[in-house]
N, C-alpha and C positions, 0 to 999 in steps of 0.2 A: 596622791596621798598628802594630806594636811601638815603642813610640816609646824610642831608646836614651837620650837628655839627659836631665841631670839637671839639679836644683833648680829655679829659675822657669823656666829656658829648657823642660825638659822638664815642668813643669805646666802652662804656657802653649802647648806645644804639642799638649797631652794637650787644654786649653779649646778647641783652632782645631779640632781633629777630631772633638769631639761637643759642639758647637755648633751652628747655624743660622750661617752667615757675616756675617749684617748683625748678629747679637747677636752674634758673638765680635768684632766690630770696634768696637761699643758697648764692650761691656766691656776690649776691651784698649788702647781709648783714657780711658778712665777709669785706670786701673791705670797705662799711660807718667803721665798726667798728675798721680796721686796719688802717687806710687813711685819718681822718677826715680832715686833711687838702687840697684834693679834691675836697673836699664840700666848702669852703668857703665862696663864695657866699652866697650859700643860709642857712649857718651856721650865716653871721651876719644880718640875716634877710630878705635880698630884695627878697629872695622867697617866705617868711609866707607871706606876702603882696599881691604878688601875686597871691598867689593857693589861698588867700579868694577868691578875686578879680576874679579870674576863674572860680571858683568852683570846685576847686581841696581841698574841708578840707570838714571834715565830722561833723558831726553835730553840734558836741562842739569847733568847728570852730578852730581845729589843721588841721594844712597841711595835709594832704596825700599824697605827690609830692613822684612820683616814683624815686628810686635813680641816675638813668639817667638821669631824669630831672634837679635834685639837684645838678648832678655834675657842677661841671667847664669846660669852655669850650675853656681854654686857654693851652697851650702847657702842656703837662704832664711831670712829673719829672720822671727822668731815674729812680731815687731807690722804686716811686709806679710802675714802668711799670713790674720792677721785681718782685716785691709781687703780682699784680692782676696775672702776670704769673706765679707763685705760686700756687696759689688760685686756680684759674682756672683746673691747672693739676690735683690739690691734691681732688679736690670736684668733678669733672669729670672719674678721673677713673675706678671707678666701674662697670662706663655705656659705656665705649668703650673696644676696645681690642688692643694691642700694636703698631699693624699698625695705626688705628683711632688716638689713644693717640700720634704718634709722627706727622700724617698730623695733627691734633689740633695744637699740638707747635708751629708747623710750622706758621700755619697759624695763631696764635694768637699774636706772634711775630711779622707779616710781618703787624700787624691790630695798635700792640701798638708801633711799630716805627712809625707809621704814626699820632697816638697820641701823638708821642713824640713832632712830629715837626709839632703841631698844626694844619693837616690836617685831611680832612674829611678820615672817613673808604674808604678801597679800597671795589668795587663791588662784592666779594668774600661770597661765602655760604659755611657754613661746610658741609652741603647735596651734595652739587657739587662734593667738595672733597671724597666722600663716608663715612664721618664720619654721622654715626647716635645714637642717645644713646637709647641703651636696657637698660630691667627694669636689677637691681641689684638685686641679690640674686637668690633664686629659685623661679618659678611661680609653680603655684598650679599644672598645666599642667604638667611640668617634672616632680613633686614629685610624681605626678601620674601615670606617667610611670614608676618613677622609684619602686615606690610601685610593681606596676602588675608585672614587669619585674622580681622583686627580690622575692615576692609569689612564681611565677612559677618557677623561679630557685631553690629555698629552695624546694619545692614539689615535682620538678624533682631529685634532689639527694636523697633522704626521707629523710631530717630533720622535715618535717609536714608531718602529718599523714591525709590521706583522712577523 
């Protein structure tokens, strides 16, 4: 989907659409907490008004406005464009591998000069690029293999006994 917003609000919503959901929320809970000045907007209110207004607030009637929403949608400052690329790297690596991690920079770069200077996201997917994010760590799967694998090697030298 064509995302029309510009500056942080429209690279942070370019981050929510080709992310994994539980890492765009890692990361754009970093970013409100590093950057609050981003938010401004809807830091001095004219978004609480709003998400009533919409029905974007949950019951006890606080916003819920997703952080892309809440950003700003005016030109971004060059020393956040360096910390969400920070962020980004640092909270992403687990789930690519060295190639993936340097097409990401690449292209998360070539997403927040384009924030910088108050333009919408360029048409660009990280899938396209062949970045995709695997789970981190071991899956139940390999450690399963790697079990049977290591049984039969220990049985075949005889450190286990039939």
């Amino acid at each position: 989907m064509r995302i029309t917003d510009t500056g942080t609000r429209g690279f942070l919503k370019w981050m929510r659409q080709e992310y994994p959901p539980a890492l765009y929320a890692k990361m754009a809970q970093q970013i409100q907490q590093q950057i609050p000045q981003a938010f401004s907007g809807y830091m001095l209110g004219a978004w609480r008004g709003l998400a009533r207004l919409n029905g974007f607030a949950d019951s006890s009637g606080t916003a819920t406005v997703d952080t892309a929403d809440a950003a700003n949608s005016s030109a971004m400052d060059p020393g956040w464009a360096a910390d969400i690329s920070q962020i980004i790297g640092t909270s992403s690596a687990a789930f690519t591998n060295v190639e993936q991690a340097l097409n990401q920079q690449k292209i998360v770069n070539t997403q927040l000069q384009q924030a910088q200077a108050g333009k919408t996201p360029l048409p660009i997917t990280l899938s396209s690029s062949g970045i995709t994010f695997g789970s981190a760590g071991w899956t139940v799967g390999s450690l399963t293999v790697i079990a049977i694998v290591g049984y039969f090697g220990l049985k075949a030298v005889g450190v286990l006994k039939k």
